[in-house]
TORKOL-4160 file (C-alpha; in steps of 0.2 Angstrom, whole numbers, padded with zeros to 4 digits, m for minus):
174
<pt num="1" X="0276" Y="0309" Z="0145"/>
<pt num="2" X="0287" Y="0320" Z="0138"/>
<pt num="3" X="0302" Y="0320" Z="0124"/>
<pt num="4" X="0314" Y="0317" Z="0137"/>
<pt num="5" X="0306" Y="0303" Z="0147"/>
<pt num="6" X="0303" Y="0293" Z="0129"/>
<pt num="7" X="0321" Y="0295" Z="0127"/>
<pt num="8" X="0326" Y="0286" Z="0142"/>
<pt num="9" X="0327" Y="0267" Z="0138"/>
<pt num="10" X="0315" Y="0261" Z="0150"/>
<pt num="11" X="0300" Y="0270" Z="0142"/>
<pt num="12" X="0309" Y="0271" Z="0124"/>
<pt num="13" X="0306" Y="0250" Z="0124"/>
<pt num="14" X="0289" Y="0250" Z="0129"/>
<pt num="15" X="0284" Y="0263" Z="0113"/>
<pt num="16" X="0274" Y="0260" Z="0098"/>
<pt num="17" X="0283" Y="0262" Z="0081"/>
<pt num="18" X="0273" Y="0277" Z="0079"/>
<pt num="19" X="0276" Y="0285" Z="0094"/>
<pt num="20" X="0297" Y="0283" Z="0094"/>
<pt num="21" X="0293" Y="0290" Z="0072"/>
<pt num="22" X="0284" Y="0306" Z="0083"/>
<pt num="23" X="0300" Y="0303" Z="0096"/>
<pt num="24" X="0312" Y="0303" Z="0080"/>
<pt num="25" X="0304" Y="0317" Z="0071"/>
<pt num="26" X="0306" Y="0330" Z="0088"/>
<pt num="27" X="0324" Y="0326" Z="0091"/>
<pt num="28" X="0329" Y="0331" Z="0073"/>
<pt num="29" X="0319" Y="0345" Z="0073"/>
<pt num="30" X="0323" Y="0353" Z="0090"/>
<pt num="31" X="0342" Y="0347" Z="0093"/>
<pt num="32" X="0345" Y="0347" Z="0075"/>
<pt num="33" X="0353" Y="0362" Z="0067"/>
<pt num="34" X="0341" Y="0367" Z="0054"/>
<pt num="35" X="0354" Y="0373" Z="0039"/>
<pt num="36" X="0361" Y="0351" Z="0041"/>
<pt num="37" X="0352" Y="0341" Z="0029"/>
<pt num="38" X="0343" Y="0327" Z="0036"/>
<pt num="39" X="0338" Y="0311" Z="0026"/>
<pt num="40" X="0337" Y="0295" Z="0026"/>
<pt num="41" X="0328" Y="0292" Z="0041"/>
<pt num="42" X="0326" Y="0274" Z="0044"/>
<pt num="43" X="0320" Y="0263" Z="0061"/>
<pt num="44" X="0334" Y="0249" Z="0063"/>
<pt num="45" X="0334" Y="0234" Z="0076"/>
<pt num="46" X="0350" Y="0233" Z="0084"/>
<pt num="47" X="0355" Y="0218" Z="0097"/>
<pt num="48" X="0369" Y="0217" Z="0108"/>
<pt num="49" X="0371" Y="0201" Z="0120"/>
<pt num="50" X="0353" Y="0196" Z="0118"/>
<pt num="51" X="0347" Y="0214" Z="0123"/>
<pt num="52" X="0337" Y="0221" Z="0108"/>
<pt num="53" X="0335" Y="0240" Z="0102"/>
<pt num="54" X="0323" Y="0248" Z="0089"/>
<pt num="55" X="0330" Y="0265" Z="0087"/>
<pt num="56" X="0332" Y="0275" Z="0070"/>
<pt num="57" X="0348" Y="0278" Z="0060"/>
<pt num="58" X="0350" Y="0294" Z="0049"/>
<pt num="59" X="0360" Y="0306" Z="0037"/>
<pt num="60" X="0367" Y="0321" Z="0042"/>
<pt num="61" X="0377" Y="0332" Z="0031"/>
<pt num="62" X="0379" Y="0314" Z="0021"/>
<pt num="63" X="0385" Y="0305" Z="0038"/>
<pt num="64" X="0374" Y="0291" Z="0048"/>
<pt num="65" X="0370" Y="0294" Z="0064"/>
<pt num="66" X="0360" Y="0283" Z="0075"/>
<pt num="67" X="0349" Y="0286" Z="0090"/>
<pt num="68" X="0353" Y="0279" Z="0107"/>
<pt num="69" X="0339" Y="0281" Z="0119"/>
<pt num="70" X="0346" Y="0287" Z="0136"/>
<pt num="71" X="0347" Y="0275" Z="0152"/>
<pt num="72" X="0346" Y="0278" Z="0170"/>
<pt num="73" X="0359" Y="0263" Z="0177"/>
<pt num="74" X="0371" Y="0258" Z="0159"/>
<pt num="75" X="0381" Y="0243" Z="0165"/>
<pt num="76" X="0398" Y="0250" Z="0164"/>
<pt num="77" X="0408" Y="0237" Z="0174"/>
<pt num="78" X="0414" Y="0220" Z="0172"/>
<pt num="79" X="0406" Y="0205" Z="0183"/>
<pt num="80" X="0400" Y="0190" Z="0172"/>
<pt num="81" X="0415" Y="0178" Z="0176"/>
<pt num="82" X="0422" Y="0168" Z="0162"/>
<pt num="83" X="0403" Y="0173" Z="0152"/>
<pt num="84" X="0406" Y="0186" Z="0136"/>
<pt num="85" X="0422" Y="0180" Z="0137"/>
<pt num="86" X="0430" Y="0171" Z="0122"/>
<pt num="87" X="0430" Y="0153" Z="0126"/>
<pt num="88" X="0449" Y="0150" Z="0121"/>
<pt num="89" X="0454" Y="0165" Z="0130"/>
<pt num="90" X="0449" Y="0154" Z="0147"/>
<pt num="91" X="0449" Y="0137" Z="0144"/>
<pt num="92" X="0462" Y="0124" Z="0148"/>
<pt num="93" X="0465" Y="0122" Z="0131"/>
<pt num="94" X="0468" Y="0138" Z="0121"/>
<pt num="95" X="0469" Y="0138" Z="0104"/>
<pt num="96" X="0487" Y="0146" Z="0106"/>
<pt num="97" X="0497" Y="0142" Z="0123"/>
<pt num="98" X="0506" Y="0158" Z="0125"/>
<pt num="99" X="0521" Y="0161" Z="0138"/>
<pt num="100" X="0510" Y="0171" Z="0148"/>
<pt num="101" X="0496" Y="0157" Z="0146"/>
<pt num="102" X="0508" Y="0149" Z="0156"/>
<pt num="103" X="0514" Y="0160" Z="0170"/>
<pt num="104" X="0496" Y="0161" Z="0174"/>
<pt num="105" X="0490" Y="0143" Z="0177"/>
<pt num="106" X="0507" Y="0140" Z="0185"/>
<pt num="107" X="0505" Y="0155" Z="0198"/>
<pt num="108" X="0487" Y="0153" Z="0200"/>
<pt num="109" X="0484" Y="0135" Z="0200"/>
<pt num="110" X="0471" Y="0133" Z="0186"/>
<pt num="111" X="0464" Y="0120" Z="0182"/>
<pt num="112" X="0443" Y="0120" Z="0180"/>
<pt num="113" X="0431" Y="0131" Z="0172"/>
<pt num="114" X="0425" Y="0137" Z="0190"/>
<pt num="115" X="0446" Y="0142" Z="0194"/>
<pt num="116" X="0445" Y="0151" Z="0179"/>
<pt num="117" X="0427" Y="0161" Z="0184"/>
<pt num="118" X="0436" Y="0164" Z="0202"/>
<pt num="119" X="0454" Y="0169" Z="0193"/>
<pt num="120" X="0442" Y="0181" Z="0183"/>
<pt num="121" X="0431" Y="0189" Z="0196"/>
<pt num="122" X="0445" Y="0193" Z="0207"/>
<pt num="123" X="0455" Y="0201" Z="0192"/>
<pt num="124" X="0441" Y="0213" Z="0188"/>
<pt num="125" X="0434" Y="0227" Z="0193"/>
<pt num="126" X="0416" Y="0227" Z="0202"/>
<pt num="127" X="0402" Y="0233" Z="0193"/>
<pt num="128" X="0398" Y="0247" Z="0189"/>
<pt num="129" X="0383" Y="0261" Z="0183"/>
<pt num="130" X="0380" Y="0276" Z="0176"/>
<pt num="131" X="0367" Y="0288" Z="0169"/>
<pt num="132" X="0370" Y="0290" Z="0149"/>
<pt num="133" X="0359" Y="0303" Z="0143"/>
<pt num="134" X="0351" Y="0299" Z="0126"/>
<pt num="135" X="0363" Y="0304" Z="0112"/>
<pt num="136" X="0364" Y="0305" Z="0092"/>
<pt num="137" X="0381" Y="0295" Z="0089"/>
<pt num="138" X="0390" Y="0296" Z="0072"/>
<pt num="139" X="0393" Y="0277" Z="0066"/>
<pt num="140" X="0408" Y="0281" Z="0057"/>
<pt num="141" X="0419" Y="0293" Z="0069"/>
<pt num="142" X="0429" Y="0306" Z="0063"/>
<pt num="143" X="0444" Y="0313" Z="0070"/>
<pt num="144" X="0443" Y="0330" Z="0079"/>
<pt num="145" X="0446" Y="0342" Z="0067"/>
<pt num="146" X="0441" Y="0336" Z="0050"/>
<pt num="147" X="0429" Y="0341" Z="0037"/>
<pt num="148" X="0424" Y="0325" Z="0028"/>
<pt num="149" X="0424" Y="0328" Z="0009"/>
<pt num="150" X="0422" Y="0311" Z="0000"/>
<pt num="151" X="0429" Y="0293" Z="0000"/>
<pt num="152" X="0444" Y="0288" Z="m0011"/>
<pt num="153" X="0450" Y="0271" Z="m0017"/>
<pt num="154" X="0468" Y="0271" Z="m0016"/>
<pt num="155" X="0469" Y="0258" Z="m0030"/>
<pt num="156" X="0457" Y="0260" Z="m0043"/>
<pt num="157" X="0461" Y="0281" Z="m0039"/>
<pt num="158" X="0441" Y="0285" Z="m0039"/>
<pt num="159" X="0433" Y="0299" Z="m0028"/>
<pt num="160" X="0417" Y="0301" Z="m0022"/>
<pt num="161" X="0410" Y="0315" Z="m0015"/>
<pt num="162" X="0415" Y="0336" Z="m0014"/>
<pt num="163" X="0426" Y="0333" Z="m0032"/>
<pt num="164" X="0431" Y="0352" Z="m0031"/>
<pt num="165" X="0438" Y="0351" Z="m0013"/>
<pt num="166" X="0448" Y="0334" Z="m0018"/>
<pt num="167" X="0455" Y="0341" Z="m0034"/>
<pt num="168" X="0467" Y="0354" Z="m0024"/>
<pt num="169" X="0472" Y="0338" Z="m0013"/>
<pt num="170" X="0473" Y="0325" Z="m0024"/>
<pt num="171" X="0495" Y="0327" Z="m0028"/>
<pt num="172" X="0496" Y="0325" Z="m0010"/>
<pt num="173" X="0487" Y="0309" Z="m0008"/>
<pt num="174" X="0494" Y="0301" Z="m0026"/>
């Protein structure tokens, strides 16, 4: 098995710690850029509606990043019914009856669970796959464009980070 195929989720899950640490290690060094400092390199579980991920989480240039193994059929699509839905955004009872509440059960007719899973399915798009290739994602984006040079508290006025960039900025943020 090569790099590429441990990156792909179905292999990925099925790999020993050490063998997704030997994983880890070959994606920073080859896709990587040598003159970003790397640190910080830590294995993380991560669960999302019951479905588990071990991956690693990182610093780059002072920024996490973690590692999202790659998958051949991602689930893009919506068609669980009322499920993963908010109970109160379906049930008979919301927590807040709007207008549009309303409109809805009046034009629809609903009045069980299994109208609402119907109402739902038939108002949704069908599902959908796709291939994701596996990817280092930023946890905190950015907009396009920025350089990030330190955190600021608005109130207390304390900076952390690249002082002698902030210096030359701080009239316009104060």
């Amino acid at each position: 098995m090569n790099i590429f195929e441990a990156l792909e989720w179905s292999y990925w899950k099925t790999l020993s710690l050490e063998l997704k640490t030997q994983v880890m290690n070959q994606v920073l060094k080859y896709f990587v850029s040598p003159l970003k400092k790397v640190s910080d390199v830590t294995y993380q579980q991560f669960e999302l509606d019951g479905v588990k991920c071990g991956t690693f989480e990182c610093s780059i240039d002072g920024q996490r990043f973690v590692l999202v193994p790659g998958n051949q059929a991602a689930i893009l699509g919506w068609q669980s019914g009322v499920q993963g839905i908010s109970r109160h955004l379906w049930d008979q009872t919301p927590l807040q009856e709007t207008q549009d509440y309303r409109r809805i059960v009046r034009n629809y007719g609903l009045k069980t669970a299994e109208d609402w899973e119907i109402f739902v399915n038939e108002s949704t798009t069908p599902l959908r796959k796709q291939i994701i290739a596996p990817m280092l994602v930023q946890k905190e984006a950015q907009p396009v464009g920025t350089t990030y040079i330190g955190e600021v508290d608005l109130i207390t006025e304390e900076f952390s980070g690249q002082r002698e960039k902030f210096t030359s900025i701080k009239p316009a943020v104060f």
